[in-house]
N, C-alpha and C positions, 0 to 999 in steps of 0.2 A: 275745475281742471287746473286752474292758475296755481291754486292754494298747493296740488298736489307735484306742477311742475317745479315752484320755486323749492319745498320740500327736497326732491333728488337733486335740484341744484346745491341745497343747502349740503346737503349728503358727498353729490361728488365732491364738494370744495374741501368738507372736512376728511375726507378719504385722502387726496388730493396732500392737503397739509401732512399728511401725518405718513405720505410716503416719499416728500421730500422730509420730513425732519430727519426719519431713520436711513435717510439716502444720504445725507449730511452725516449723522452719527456713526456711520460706519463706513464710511469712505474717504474722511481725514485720517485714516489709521495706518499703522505697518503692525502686521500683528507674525509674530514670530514664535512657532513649536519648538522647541528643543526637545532633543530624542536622543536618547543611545539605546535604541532598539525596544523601545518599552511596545509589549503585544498592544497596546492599545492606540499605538500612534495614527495610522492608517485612517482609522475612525475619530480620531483627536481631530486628523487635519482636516478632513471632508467635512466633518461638522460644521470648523471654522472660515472653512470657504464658500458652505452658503447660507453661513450669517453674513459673512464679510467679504463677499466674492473672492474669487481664486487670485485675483491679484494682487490683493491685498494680504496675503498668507503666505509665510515662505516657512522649510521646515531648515534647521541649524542641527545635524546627525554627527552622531561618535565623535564631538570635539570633547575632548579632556584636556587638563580636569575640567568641573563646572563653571570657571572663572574665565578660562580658553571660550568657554559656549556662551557666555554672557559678552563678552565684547566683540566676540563676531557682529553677538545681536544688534548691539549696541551700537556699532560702525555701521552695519546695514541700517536700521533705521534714520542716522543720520543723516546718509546721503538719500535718502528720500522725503524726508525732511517734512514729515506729517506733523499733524497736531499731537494726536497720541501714540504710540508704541505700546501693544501687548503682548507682552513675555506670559506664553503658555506651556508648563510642562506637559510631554505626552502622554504621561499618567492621568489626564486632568479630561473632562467632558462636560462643556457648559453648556446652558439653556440659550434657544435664542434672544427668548424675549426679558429673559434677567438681566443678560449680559450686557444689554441695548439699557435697560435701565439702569442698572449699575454706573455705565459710559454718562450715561445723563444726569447722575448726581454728583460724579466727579467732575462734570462741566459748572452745573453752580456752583460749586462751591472753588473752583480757582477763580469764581468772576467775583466773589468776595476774598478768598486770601490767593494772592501772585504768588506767596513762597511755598504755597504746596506744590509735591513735584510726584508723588509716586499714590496709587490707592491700594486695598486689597477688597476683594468682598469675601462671603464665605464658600467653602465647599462644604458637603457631608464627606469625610472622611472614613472609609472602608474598618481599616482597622482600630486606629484609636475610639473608632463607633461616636465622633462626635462633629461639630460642626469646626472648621478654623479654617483660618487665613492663612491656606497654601496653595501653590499650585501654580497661579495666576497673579500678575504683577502688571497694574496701569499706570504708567510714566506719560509725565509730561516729556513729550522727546527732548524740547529745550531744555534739560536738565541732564541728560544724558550725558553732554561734551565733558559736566561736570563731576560725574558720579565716575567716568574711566579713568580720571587723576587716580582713584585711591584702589583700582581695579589690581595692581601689582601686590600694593602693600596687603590686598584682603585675600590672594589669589593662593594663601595657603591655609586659610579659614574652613572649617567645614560647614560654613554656613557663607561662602563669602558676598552672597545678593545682600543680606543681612547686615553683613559686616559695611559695605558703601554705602547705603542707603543711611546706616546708622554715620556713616564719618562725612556724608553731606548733610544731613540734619543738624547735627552738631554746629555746623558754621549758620544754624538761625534758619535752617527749611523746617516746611513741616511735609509729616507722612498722616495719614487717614486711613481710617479702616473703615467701612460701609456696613451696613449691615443689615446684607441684599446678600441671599441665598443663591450664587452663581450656578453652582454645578456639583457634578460629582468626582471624586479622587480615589486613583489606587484600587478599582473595579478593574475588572477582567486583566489581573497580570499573570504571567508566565511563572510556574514555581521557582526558575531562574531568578527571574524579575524580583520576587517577594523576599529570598533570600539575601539577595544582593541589599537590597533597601532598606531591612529591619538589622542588617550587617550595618550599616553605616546609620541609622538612625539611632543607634544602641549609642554611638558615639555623642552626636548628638544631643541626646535627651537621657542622659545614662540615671538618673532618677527617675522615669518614667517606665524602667524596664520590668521591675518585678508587679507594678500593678496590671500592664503590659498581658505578662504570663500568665497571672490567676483570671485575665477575662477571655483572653484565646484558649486557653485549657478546655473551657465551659462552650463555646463558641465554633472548636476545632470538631467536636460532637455531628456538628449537620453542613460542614464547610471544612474543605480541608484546606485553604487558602491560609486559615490560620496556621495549619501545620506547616506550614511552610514557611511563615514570619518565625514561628518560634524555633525552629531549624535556625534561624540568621540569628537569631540573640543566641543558641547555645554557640555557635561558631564565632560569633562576638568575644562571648567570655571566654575563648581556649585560644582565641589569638594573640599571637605575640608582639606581632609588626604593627607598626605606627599606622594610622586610620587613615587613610583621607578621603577627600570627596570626590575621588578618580573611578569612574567605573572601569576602566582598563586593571588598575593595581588590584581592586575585588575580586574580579575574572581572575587574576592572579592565585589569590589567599585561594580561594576558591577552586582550582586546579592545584593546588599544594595540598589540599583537605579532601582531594579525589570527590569531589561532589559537580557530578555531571547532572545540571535536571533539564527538564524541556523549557526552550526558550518562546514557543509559540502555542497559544490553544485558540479554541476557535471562540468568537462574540455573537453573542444571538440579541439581533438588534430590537429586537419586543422586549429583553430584558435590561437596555438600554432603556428605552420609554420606559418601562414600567419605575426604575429604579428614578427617575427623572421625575417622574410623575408624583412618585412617593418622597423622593427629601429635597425637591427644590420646588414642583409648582406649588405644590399644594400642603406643603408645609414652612412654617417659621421657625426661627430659630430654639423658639420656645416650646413647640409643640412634642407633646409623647415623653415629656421629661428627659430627652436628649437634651447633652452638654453639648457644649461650645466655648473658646480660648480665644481670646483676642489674644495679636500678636503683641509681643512689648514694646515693637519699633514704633505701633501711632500714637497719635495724640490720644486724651481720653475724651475725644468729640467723638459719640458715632452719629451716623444719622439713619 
């Protein structure tokens, strides 16, 4: 009887341990959505409020351009003055229990290098059908004060999170890429939504657009989601006016090329888990012969 009590002693303590560690892991944080109306926000932010309870999640709506949404962010978490800061866009749906380990190998590894300051892990990516490093961005907050210095000069960039992260590295930080399967990207958006975003990714990545169209072509067959990315690169290529990374001046182009589509559809949360289940628990990066891009901003340490 002793043998069996000390047992579930044994049991609750390591119960016990492991639900203060993730009570620690996810309560030092400020975790912040950025949204300008993406269909999937809603369910972005519920997610991330009972990974990381509700208090700890605020959502930053319709600030343009994207440089305007980053230093909100970026003010906000400072005056709460956590350990980490997580910048999620609302296109983005992570895993609970990835995202928890993700958080926990960006902690070792700033207790061996002080000048890391920013991590990424991976998403599965909808359209470019592969795995990369978007979506989501873990900051050491303490680095933040310093990444708004160059927040003006990147604030016409169309990558400008990109553009600071790379102009604080520069002065001898480092950035880290994980390589911990977070979540999903760019699932259930609005044919508004997809237009808008293969509009300004054309800008972007404008070498990545004709491979782009020969795999959506094949793809748009059983999904029309694709038809609707390849809609934003043909409106890409007949555009006249200078790009930027303003969702308001898009709406713009966009009402100048009479294209009205729906900004809202409905998410069926079983095809949430299912798609969860299929490219983050139970798959690696490696698996099924899907590709994956590391970003060029980290080091070439992964772990």
């Amino acid at each position: 009887m002793k043998k069996y009590a000390l047992f579930f002693v044994l049991f609750l303590t390591v119960i016990l341990f492991i639900a203060i560690y993730f009570t620690l892991n996810t309560s030092d944080i400020t975790v912040i959505v950025r949204s300008v109306g993406e269909n999937s926000e809603e369910v972005c932010v519920k997610n991330l409020e009972n990974i990381f309870s509700k208090r700890n999640v605020f959502l930053i709506k319709n600030i343009t351009p994207l440089s305007s949404a980053t230093k909100k962010s970026f003010e906000l978490a400072l005056k709460r003055n956590k350990k980490w800061t997580l910048l999620v866009d609302a296109d983005t749906i992570v895993d609970g229990d990835k995202i928890k380990l993700f958080i926990s190998k960006a902690d070792e590894i700033i207790k061996n290098d002080p000048k890391a300051f920013v991590f990424q892990g991976l998403l599965f990516d909808k359209f470019p059908q592969c795995y990369r490093q978007s979506g989501v961005w873990l900051y050491k907050t303490k680095s933040l004060a310093n990444l708004l210095k160059y927040n003006s000069k990147c604030s016409s960039m169309l990558k400008p999170d990109d553009c600071m992260v790379m102009s604080f590295k520069n002065e001898g930080y480092n950035t880290y890429g994980i390589d911990c399967v977070i979540g999903i990207h760019d699932f259930f958006q609005s044919p508004r939504s997809i237009v808008k975003k293969y509009f300004i990714r054309c800008a972007k990545y404008p070498d990545r657009i004709l491979a782009w169209q020969e795999r959506w072509n094949s793809l748009a067959k059983s999904d029309k989601d694709f038809l609707w990315a390849i809609r934003g690169v043909e409106l890409y290529k007949k555009n006249k006016k200078k790009v930027q990374n303003n969702s308001c001046l898009i709406d713009e182009i966009l009402k100048d090329n009479n294209i009205n589509l729906p900004d809202k559809i409905g998410i069926d949360e079983n095809k949430i888990n299912s798609l969860i289940e299929k490219y983050v628990k139970n798959n690696t990066i490696d698996n099924n012969g899907i590709k994956y891009y590391r970003s060029r901003l980290h080091k070439n340490e992964f772990i």
